[in-house]
N, C-alpha and C positions, 0 to 999 in steps of 0.2 A: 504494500500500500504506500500512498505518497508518491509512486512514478511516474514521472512525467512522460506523457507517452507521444509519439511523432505527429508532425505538422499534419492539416490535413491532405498539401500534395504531397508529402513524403508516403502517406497513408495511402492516398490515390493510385501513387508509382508502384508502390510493392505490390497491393493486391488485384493493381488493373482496372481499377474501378472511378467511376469522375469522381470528383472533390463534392460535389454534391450529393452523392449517394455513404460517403463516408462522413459528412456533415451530418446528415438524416440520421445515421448509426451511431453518430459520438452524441447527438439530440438526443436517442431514445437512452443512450446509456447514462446520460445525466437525468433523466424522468427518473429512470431506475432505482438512482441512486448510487451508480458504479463509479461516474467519473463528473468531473467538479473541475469548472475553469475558474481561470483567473485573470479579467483583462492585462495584457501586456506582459503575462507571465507562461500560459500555457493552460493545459488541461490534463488532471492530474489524476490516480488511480484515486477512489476514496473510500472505495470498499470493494471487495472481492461479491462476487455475484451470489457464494452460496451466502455469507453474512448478509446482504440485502434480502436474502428469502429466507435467511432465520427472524430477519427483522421484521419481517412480514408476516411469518408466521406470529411472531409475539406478539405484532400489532392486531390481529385478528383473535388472537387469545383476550387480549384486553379489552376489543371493542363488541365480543361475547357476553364478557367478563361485565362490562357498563349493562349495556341492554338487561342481564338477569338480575343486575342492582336497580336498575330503573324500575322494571317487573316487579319486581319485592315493595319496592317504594310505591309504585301507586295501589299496590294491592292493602299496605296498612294506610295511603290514604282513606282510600274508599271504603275499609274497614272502621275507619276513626270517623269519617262524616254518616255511615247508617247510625252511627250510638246516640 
C-alpha cells in the first residue's frame, strides 16, 4: 500500500489500451476504494482490493446491525405509546 502507480500513458503503453479506457479503470478503482490521487503528486495504492471487500463486508455487518436497532426501537416505541 502507498505505491504510486504509473502515468496514465505509461499505463496506456504497457497494456495497449487508450488513456481513456485506463482513466475509466483508475475512476472505478478510486469508487472502490483501491486507489486515491493527489493533485500534482500522483495516484496512489490505498488499499488492496481484498481489504476494500472486508471493509465492505463490515460495512454491511453494521448497516444490519443499525436496521435490527432501529426494529427494536420502534417496537418499544409503539409498545410505550399503546400504555
Amino acid at each position: 500500500m502507498g505505491e504510486k502507480i504509473p502515468s496514465l500513458r505509461a499505463l496506456a503503453a504497457d497494456y495497449g489500451v487508450a488513456e481513456l479506457t485506463v482513466h475509466g479503470a483508475i475512476r472505478e478503482l478510486q469508487h472502490a476504494g483501491v486507489l486515491e490521487s493527489s493533485t500534482g503528486r500522483g495516484t496512489f495504492v490505498r488499499a488492496l482490493p481484498d481489504e476494500v471487500a472486508s471493509n465492505a463486508d463490515a460495512l454491511e455487518a453494521l448497516r444490519a446491525e443499525v436496521a435490527d436497532l432501529r426494529e427494536r426501537v420502534e417496537a418499544l416505541e409503539k409498545e410505550r405509546q399503546s400504555r
